[in-house]
ZAZA-207380 format. One record per residue: x, y, z of N, C-alpha, C in turn; residue in three letters. Coordinates in Angstrom, 3 decimals. Each point is the difference from the previous one (the first is absolute). Layout:
N
{rec {X,Y,Z},{X,Y,Z},{X,Y,Z},"ala"}
...
//
This chain:
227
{rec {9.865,9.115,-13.549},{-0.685,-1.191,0.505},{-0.595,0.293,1.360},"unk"}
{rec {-0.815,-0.422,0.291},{-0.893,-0.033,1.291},{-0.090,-1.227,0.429},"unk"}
{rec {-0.069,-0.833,1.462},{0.154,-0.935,0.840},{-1.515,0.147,0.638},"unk"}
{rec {-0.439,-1.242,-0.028},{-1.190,0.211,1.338},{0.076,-1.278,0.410},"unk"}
{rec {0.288,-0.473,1.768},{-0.265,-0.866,0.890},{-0.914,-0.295,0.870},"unk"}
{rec {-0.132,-1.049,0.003},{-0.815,-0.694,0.751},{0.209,0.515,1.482},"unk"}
{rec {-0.957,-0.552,1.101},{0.897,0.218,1.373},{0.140,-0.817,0.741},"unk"}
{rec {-0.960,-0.589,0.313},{-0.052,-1.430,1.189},{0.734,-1.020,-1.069},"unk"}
{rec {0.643,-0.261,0.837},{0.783,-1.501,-0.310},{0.778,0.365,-0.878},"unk"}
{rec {-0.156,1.172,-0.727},{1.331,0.000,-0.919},{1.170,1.750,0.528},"unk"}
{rec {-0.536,0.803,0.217},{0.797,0.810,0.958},{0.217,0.000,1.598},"unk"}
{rec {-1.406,-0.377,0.529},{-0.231,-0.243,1.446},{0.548,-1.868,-0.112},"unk"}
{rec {0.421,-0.656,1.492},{0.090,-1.022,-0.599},{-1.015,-1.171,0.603},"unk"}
{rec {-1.101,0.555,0.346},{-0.934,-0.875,0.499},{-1.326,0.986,-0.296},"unk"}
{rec {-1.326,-0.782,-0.482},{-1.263,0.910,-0.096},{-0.495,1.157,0.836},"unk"}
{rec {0.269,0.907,-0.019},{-0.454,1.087,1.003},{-0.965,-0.354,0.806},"unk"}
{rec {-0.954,-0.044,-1.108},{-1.742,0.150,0.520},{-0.622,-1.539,0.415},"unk"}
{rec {0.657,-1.161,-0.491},{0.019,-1.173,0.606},{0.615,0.390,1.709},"unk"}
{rec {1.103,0.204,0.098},{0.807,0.090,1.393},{-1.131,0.750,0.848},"unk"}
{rec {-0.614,1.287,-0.518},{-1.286,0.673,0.841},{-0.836,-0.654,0.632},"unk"}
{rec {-0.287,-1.150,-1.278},{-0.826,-0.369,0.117},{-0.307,-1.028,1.066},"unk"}
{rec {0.840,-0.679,0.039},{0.488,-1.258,1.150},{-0.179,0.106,1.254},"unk"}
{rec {0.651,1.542,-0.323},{0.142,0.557,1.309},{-1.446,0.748,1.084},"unk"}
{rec {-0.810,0.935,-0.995},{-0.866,0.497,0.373},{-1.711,-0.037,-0.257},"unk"}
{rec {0.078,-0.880,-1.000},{-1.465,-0.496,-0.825},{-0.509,-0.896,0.838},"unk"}
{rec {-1.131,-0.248,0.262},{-1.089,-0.818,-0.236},{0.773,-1.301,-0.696},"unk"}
{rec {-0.280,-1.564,0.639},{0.508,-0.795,-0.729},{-0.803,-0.321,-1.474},"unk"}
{rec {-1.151,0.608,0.185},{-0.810,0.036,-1.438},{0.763,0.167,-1.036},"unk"}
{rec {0.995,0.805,0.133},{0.925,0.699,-1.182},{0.174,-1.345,-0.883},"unk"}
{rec {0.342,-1.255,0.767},{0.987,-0.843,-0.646},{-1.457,-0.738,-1.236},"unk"}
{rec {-1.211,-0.399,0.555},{-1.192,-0.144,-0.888},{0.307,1.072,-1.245},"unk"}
{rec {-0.311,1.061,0.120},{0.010,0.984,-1.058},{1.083,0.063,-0.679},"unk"}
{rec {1.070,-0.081,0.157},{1.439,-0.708,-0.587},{-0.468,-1.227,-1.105},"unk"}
{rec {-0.621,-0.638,0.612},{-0.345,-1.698,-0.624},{-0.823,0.243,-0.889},"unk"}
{rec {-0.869,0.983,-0.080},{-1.126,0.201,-0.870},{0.925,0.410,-1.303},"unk"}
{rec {0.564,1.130,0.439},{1.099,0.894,-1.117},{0.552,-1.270,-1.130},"unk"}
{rec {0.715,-0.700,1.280},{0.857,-1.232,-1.209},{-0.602,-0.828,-0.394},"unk"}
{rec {-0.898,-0.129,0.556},{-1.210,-1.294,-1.184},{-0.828,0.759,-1.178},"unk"}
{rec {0.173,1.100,-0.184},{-0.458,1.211,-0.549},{-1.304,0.058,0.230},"unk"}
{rec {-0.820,0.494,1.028},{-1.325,0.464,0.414},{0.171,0.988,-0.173},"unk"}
{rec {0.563,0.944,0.450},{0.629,1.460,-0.179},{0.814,0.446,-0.577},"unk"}
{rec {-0.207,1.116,-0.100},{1.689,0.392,-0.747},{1.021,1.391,1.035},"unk"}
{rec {0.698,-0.339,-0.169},{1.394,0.753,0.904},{-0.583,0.837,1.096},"unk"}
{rec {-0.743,1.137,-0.517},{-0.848,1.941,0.397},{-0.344,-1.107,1.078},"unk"}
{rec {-1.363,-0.498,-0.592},{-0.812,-0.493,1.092},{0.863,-0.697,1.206},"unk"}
{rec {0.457,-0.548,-0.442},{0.535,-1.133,1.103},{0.982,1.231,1.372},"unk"}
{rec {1.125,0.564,-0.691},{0.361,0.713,0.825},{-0.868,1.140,0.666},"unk"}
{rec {-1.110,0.625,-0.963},{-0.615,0.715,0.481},{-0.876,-0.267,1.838},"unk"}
{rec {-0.180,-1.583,-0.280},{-0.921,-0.600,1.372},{0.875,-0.096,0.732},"unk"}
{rec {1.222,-0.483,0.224},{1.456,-0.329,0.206},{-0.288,0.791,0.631},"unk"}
{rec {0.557,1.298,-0.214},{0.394,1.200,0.877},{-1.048,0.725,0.949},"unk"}
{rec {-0.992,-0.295,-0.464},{-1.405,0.468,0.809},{-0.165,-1.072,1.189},"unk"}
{rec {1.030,-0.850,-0.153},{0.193,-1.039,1.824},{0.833,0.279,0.613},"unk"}
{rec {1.097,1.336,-0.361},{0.691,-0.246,0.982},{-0.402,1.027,1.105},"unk"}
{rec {0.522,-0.464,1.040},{-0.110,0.456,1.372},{1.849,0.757,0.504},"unk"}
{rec {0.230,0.978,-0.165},{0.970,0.221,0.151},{0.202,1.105,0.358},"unk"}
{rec {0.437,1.108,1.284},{0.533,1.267,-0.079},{0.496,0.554,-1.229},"unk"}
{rec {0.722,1.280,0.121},{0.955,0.139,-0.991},{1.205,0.233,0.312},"unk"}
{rec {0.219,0.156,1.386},{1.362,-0.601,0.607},{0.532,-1.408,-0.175},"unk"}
{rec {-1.090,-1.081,-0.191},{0.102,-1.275,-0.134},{0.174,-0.279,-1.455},"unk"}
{rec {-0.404,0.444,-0.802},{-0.031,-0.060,-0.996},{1.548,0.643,-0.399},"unk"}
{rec {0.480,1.120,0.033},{1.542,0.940,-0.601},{1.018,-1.292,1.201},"unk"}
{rec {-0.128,-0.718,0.852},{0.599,-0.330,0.878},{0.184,-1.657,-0.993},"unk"}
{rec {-0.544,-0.539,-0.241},{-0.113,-1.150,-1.178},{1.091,0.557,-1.029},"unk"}
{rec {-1.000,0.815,-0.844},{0.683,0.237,-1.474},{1.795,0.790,0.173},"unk"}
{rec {0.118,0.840,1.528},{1.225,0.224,0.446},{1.059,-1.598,-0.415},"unk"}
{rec {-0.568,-1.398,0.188},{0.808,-1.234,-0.076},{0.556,-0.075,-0.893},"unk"}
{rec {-1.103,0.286,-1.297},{0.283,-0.957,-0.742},{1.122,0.629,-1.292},"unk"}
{rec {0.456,-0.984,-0.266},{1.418,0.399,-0.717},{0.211,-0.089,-1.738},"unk"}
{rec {0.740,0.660,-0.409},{-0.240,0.161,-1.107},{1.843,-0.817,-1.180},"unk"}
{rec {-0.156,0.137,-1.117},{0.506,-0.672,-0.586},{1.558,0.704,0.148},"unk"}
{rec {1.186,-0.065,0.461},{0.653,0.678,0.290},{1.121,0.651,-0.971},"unk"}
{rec {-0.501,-0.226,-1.495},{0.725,0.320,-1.064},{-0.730,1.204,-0.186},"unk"}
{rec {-1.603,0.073,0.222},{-0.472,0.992,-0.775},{0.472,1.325,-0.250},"unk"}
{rec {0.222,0.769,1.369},{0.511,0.862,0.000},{0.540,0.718,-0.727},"unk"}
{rec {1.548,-0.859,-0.135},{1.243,-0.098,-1.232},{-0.733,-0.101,-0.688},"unk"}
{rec {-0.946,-1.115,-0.765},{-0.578,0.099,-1.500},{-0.957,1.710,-0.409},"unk"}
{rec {-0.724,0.403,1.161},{-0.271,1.311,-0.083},{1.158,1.201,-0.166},"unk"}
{rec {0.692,0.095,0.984},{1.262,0.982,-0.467},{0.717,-0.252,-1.787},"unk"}
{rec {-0.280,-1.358,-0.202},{0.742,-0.560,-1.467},{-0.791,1.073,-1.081},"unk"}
{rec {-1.596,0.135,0.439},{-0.873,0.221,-0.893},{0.174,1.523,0.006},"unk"}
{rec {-0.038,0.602,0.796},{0.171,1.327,0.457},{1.431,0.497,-1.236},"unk"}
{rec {0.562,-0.594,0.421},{1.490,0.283,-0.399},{0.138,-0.284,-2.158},"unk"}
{rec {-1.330,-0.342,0.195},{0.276,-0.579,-1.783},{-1.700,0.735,-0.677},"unk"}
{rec {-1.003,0.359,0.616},{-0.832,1.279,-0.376},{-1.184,-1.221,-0.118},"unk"}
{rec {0.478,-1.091,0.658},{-1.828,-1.196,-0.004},{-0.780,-0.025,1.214},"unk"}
{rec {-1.148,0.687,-0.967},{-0.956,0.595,1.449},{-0.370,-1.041,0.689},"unk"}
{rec {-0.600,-1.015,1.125},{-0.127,-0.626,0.697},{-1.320,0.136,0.768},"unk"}
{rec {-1.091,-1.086,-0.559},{-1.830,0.245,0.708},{-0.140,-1.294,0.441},"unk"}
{rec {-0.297,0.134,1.278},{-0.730,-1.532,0.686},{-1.702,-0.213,-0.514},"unk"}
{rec {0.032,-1.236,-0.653},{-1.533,-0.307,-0.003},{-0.111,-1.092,0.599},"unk"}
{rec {-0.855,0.207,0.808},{-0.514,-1.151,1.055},{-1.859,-0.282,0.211},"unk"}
{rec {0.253,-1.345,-0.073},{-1.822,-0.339,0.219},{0.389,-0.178,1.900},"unk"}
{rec {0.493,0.658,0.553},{0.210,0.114,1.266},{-0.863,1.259,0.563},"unk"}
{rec {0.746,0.531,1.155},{-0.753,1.176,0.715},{1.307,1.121,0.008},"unk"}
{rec {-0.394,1.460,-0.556},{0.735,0.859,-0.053},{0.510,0.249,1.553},"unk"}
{rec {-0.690,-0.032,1.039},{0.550,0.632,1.286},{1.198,-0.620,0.379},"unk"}
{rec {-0.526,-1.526,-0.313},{1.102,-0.826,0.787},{1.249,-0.177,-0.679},"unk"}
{rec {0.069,0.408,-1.747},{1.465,0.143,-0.972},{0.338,1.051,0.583},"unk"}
{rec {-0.675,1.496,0.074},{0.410,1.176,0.923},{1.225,-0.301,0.867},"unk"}
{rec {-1.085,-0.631,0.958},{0.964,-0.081,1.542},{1.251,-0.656,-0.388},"unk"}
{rec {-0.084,-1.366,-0.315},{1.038,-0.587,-0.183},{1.232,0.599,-0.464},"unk"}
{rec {-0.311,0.239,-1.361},{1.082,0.852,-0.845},{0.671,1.352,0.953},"unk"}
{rec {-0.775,0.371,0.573},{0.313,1.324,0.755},{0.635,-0.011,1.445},"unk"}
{rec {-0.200,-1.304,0.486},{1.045,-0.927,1.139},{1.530,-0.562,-0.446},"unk"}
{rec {-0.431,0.288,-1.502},{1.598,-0.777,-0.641},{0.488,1.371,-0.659},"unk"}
{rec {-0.343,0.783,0.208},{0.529,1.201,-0.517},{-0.063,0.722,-1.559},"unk"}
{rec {-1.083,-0.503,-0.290},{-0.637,-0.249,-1.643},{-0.967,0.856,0.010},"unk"}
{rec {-0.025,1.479,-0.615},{-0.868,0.602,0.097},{-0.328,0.613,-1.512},"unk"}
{rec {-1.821,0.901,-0.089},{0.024,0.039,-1.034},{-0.374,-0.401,-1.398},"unk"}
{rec {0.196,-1.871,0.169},{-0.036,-0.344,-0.989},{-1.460,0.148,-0.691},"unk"}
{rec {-0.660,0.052,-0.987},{-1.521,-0.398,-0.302},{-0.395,-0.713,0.172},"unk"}
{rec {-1.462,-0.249,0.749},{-0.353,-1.621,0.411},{-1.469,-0.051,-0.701},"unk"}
{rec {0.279,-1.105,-0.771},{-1.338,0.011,-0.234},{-1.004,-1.773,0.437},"unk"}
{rec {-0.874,0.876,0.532},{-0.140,-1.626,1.174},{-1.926,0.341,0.201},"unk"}
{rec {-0.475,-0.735,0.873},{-1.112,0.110,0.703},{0.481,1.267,1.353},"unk"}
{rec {-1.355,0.682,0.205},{0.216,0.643,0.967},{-0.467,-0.131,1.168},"unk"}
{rec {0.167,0.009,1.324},{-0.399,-0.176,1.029},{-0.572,1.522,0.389},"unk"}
{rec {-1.033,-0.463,1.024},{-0.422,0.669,0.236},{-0.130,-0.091,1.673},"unk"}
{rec {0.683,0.595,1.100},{0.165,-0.144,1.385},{-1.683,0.430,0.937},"unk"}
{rec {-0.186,-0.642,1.108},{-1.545,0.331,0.892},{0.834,1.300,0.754},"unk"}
{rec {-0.918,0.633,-0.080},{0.076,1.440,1.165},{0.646,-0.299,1.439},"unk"}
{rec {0.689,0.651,0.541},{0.516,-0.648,0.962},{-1.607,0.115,1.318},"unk"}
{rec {0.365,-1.048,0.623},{-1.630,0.498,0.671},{-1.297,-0.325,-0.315},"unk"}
{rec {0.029,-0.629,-1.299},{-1.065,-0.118,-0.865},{-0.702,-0.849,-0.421},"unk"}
{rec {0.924,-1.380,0.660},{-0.173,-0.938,-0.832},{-0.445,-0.298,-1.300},"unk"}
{rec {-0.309,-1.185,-0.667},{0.095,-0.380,-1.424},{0.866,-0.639,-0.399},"unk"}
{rec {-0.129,-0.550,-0.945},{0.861,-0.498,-1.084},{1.193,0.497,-0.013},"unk"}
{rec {1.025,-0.181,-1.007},{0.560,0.105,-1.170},{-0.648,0.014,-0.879},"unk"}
{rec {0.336,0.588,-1.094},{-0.872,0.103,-1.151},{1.458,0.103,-1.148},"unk"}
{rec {0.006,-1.122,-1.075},{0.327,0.072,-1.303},{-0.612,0.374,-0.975},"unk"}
{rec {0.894,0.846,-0.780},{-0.707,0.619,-1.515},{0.505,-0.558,-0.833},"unk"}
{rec {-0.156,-0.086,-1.447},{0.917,-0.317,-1.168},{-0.199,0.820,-0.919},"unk"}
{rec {0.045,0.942,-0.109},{-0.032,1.226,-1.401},{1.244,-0.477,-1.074},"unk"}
{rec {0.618,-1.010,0.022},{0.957,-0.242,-0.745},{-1.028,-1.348,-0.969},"unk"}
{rec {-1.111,-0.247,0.121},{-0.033,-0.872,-0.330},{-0.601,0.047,-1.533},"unk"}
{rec {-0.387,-1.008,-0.711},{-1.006,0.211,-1.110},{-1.282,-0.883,-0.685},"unk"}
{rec {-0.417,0.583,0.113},{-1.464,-0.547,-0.343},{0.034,-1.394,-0.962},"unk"}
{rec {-0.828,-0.813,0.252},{0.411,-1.052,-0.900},{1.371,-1.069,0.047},"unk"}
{rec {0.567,0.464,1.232},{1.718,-0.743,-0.021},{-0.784,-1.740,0.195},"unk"}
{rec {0.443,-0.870,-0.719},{0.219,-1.302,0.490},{0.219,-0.398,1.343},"unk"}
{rec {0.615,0.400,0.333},{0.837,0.017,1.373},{-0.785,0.059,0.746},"unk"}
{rec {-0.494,1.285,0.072},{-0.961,1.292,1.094},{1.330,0.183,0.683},"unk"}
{rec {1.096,0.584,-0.464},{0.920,0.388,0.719},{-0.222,1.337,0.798},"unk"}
{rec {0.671,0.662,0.804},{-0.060,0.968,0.778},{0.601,1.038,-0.868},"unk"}
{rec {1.224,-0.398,-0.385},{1.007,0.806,-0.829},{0.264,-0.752,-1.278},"unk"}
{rec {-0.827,0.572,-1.224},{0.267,-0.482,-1.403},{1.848,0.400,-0.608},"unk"}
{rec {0.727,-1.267,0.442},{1.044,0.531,-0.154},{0.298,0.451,-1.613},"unk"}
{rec {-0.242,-0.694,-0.942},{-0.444,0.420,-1.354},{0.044,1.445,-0.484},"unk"}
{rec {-1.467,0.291,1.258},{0.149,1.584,-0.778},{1.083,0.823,0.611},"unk"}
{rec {0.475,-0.167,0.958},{0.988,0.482,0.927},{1.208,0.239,-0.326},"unk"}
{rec {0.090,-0.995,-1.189},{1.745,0.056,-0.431},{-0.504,0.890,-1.259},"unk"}
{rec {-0.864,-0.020,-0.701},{-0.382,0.601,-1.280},{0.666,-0.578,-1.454},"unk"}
{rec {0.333,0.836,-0.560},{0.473,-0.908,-1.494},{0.468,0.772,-1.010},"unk"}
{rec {0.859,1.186,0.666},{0.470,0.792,-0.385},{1.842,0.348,-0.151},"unk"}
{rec {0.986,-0.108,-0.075},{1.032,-0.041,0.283},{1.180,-1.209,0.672},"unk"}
{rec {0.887,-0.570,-0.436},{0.489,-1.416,0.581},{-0.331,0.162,1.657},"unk"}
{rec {-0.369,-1.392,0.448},{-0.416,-0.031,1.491},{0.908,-1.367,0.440},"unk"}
{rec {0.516,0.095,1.200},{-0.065,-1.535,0.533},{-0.505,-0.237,1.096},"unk"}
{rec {-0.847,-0.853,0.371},{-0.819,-0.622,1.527},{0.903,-1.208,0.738},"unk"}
{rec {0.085,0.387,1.341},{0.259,-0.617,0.743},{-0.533,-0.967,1.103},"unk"}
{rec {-0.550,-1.178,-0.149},{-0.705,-0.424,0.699},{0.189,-1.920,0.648},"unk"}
{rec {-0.934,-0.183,1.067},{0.376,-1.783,-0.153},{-1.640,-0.750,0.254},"unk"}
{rec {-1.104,0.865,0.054},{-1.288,-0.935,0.240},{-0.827,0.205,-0.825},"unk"}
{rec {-1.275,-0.852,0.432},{-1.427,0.108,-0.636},{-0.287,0.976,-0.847},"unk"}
{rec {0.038,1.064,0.711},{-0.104,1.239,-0.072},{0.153,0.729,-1.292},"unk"}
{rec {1.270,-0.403,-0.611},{0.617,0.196,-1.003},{0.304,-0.521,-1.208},"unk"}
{rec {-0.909,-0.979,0.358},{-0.502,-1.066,-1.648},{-1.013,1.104,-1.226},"unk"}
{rec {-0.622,0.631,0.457},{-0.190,0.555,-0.969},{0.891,1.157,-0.617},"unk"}
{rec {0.825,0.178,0.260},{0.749,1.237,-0.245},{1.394,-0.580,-0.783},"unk"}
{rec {0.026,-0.997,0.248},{1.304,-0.425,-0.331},{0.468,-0.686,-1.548},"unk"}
{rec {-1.187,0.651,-0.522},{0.570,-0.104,-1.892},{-0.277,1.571,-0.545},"unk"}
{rec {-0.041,0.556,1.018},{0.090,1.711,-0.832},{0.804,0.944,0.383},"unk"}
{rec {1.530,-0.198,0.867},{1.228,0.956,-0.117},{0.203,-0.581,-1.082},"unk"}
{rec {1.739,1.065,-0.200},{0.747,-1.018,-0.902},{0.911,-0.650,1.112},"unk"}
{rec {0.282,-0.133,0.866},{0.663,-0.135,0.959},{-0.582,-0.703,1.011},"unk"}
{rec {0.349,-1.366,0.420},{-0.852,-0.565,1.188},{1.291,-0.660,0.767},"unk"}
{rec {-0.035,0.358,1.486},{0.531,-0.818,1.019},{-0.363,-0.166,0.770},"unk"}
{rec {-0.175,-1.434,0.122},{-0.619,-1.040,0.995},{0.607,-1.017,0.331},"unk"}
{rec {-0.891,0.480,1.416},{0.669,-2.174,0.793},{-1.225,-0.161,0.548},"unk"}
{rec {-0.309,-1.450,0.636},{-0.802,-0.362,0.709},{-1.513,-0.512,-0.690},"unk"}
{rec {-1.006,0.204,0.077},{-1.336,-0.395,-0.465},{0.295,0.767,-1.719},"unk"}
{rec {0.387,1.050,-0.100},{-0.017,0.640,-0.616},{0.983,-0.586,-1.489},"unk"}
{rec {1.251,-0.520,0.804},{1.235,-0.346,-1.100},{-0.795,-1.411,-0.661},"unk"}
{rec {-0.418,-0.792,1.234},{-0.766,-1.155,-0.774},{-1.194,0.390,-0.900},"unk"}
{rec {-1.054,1.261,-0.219},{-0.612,-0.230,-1.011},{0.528,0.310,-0.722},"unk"}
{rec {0.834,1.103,-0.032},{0.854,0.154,-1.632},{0.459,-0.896,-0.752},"unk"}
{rec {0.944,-1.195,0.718},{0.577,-0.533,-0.485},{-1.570,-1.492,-0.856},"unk"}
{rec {-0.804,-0.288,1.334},{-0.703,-0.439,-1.359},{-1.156,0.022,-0.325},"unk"}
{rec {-0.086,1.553,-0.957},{-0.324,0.654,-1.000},{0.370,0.382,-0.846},"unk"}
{rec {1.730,0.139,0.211},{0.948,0.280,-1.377},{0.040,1.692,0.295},"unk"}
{rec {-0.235,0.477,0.797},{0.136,1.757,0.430},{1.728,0.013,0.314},"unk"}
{rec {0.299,0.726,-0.642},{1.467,0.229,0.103},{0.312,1.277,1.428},"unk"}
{rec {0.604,-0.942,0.951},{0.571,0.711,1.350},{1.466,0.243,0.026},"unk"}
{rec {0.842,0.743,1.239},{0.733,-0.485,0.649},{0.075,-0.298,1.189},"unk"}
{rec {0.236,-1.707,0.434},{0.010,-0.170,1.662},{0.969,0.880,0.836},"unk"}
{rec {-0.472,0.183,1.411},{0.299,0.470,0.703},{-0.039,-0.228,1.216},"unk"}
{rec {0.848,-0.005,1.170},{-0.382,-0.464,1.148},{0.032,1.577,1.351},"unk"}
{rec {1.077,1.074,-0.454},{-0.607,0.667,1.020},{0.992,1.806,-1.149},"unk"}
{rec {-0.593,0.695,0.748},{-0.096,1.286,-0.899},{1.944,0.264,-0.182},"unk"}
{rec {0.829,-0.076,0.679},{1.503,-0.246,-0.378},{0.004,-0.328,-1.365},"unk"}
{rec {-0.828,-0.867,-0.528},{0.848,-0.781,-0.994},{-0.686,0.897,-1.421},"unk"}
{rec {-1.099,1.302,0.225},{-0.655,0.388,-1.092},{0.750,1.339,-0.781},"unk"}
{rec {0.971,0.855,0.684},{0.513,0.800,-0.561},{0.930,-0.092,-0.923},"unk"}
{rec {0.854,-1.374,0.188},{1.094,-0.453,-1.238},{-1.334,-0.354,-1.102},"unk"}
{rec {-1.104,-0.877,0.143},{-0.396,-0.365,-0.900},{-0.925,1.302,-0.783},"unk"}
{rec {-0.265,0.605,0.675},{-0.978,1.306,-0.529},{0.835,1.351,-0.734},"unk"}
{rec {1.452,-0.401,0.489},{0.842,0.764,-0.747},{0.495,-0.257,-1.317},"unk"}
{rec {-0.328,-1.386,-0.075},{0.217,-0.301,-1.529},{-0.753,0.054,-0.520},"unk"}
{rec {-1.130,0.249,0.447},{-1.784,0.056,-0.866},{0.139,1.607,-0.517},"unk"}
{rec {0.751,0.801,0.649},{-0.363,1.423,-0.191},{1.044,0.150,-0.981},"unk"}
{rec {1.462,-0.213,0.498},{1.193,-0.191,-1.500},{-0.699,-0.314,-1.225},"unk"}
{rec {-1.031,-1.171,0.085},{-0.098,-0.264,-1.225},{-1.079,0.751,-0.941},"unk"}
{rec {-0.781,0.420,0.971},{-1.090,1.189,-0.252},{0.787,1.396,-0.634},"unk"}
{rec {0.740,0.725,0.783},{1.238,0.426,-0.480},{0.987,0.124,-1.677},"unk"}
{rec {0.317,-1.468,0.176},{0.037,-0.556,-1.341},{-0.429,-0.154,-1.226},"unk"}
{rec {-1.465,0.141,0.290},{-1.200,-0.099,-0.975},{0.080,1.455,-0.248},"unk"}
{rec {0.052,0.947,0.663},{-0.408,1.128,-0.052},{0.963,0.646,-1.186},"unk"}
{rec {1.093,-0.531,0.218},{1.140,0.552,-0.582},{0.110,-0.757,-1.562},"unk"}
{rec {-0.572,-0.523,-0.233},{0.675,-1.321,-1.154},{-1.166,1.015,-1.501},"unk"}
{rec {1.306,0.022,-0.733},{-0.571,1.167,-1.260},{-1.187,-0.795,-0.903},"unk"}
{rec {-0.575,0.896,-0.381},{-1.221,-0.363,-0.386},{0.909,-0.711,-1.860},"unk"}
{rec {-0.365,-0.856,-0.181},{0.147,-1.371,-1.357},{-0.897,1.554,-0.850},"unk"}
{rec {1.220,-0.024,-1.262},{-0.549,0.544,-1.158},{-0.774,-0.905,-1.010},"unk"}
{rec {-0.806,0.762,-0.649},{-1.407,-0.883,-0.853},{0.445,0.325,-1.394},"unk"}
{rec {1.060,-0.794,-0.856},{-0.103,0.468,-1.368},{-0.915,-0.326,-0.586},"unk"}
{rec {-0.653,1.203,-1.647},{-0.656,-0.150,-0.961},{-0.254,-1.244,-0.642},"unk"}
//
C-alpha cells in the first residue's frame, strides 16, 4: 500500500502559503483569493498572482515558515509507515519550498513532495517570485496547480490523506480515504466512504487494520470451480 497526504491544514496545522501570505503580499492577494472562490479562476492562476506579490527577503520568508507547526503525530505516523514497507508522498496544491522548510525544521526529511514550485529573485536582483505548476493537467476543471488525480495514479491499493477543497476531486479514487474537516463533510454527503480523523496519532491503529486485512486477502485460498 502507498499513502499520499495532503499538507496545509492537514500535516502543517495552519495554511503555509496563506500565513506568507498575510504576512508578506500585497493586500491584493486577498481580491485574487475572492476571484478563486467565486470561481473566476482556478487554483494555478490564483496562487500563481498570489505569489508574484509577495515582497519578502528570504531570511523573512525561512524566518515565518521556521513558525509554523506541524501536526504532532505525524512523525510517529511516518516512523509507523517506515516500519511496515508504506511508502509515504505529499501532494499538495501548495508550494514545494515552503513543505521543504517546514518538514525539515521538524526533522522530516526526504520525503517526496509533490507540490507547485517556487521559484526565488536573485539576491540583488530584484523581481518577483515566480510560481510554476508542472504538476498540473491540461483540461483540469479545477485549473488546479497540482492534478492530484494523476498524482496518486491507479495502480496498486492507495490511501489519501487529506481535510480541504483541494481534495474533492481525489477523494473517490483510493481505496482508502481519511478525512476531517472540508474534506470529511464532502464525503459524507456524497456517500464516498472515509475514515474521520482529527490528528495523525489516531491513523496508525486504524491503517494497521487496513493492511492486516489486505494481508488477509492475500492469504485466503483460491475457491475451487467444480465441473
Amino acid at each position: 500500500m502507498q499513502v499520499f497526504c495532503d499538507f496545509d491544514g492537514t500535516i502543517s496545522t495552519g495554511d503555509a502559503t496563506d500565513l506568507v501570505l498575510s504576512a508578506f503580499a500585497d493586500p491584493e492577494w486577498r481580491a485574487i483569493e475572492q476571484r478563486w472562490k467565486d470561481g473566476e479562476i482556478g487554483s494555478a492562476e490564483c496562487m500563481r498572482l498570489q505569489v508574484g506579490l509577495l515582497r519578502a527577503t528570504r531570511v523573512q520568508l525561512d524566518g515565518l515558515l521556521d513558525d509554523i507547526a506541524i501536526d504532532p503525530g505525524f512523525p510517529d505516523f511516518l516512523r509507523f509507515c517506515i516500519r511496515n514497507a508504506v511508502p509515504v508522498v505529499i501532494v499538495s496544491d501548495g508550494v514545494d519550498y515552503f513543505i521543504k522548510r517546514i518538514l525539515a525544521r521538524h526533522g522530516v526529511h526526504s520525503l517526496p513532495v509533490i507540490a507547485n514550485t517556487l521559484t526565488h529573485p536573485q539576491p540583488g536582483a530584484g523581481g518577483p517570485y515566480v510560481l510554476s505548476s508542472r504538476h498540473a493537467k491540461p483540461g483540469c476543471a479545477s485549473g488546479a496547480g497540482v492534478c492530484k488525480c494523476r498524482a496518486i495514479g491507479a495502480e496498486g491499493p492507495r490511501g489519501f490523506v487529506g481535510d480541504g477543497r483541494s481534495d474533492f476531486c481525489v477523494s473517490d479514487k483510493p481505496e482508502v480515504v481519511f478525512a476531517k474537516g472540508a474534506l470529511a463533510n464532502h464525503c459524507a454527503a456524497r456517500g464516498i466512504p472515509f475514515l474521520g480523523f482529527e490528528t495523525f496519532a489516531e491513523l496508525p491503529r486504524q491503517l494497521e487494520a487496513i493492511l492486516a486485512g489486505f494481508a488477509a486477502r492475500r492469504r485466503a485460498p483460491l475457491r475451487s470451480i467444480s465441473a
